[in-house]
N, C-alpha and C positions, 0 to 999 in steps of 0.2 A: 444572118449571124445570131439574131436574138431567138427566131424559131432552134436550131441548133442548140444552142445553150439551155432554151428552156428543155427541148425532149432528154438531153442528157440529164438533166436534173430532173427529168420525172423519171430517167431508167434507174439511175441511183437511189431514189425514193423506192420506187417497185422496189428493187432489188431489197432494201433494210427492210422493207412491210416483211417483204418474203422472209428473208433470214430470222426477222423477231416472232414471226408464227410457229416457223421450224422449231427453233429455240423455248417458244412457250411449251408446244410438243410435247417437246424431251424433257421437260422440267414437270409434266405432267404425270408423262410414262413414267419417269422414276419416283416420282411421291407414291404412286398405285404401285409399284413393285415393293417400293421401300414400306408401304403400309402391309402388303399381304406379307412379307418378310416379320415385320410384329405379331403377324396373327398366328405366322405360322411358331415362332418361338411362343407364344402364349398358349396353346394347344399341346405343347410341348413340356411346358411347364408343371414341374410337381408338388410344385407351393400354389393352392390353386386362392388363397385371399389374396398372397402378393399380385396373383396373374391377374385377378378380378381386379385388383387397382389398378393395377400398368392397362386395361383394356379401358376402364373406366376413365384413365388421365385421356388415352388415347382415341375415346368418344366410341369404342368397341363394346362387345356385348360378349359372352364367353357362357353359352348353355350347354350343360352336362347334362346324358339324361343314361341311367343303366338299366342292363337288359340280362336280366337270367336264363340265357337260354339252355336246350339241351344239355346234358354230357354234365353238368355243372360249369359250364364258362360261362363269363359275366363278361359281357359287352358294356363299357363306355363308350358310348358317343358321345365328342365332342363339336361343337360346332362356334368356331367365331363369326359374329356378325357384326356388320355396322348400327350404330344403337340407332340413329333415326330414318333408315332406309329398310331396317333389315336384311341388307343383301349380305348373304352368305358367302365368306371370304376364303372358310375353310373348314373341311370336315375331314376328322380324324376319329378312327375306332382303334380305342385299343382292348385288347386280347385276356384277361387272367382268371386262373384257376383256383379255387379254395384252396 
């Protein structure tokens, strides 16, 4: 009776280990979704001191760098990074003409 009792309460045990890993998981996956979601709106932004703060609060990094190529179009490239990793979150190019 006592071996019984104890394996149920180790499967029960298992079982919540398992559930609370799933759960840390998902709580993971969605900060990395919810944080490329900031990067991607920062990129996107036309106020680029406000964006520089809101990346800055958010421990982000936001390098512009422009490019004159042919034809007369100017290339912006943008790129959000993470400030102490460097890993690049997001690169966006945009397009315009004098």
């Amino acid at each position: 009776m006592l071996i019984e009792v104890l394996l149920v309460l180790m499967l029960v045990s298992i079982t919540c280990c398992s559930l609370l890993a799933g759960y840390q998981a998902c709580v993971i996956t969605m900060q990395k979704h919810n944080r490329l979601e900031v990067a991607l709106e920062l990129a996107e932004a036309s106020d680029t001191e406000k964006a520089d703060t809101l990346a800055a609060e958010q421990g982000l990094v936001i390098d512009r760098e422009e490019i004159n190529g042919s034809l007369q179009i100017r290339q912006q490239i943008i790129s959000v990074m993470e400030y102490k990793s460097k890993k690049v979150l997001v690169n966006k190019v945009r397009y315009a003409m004098p």
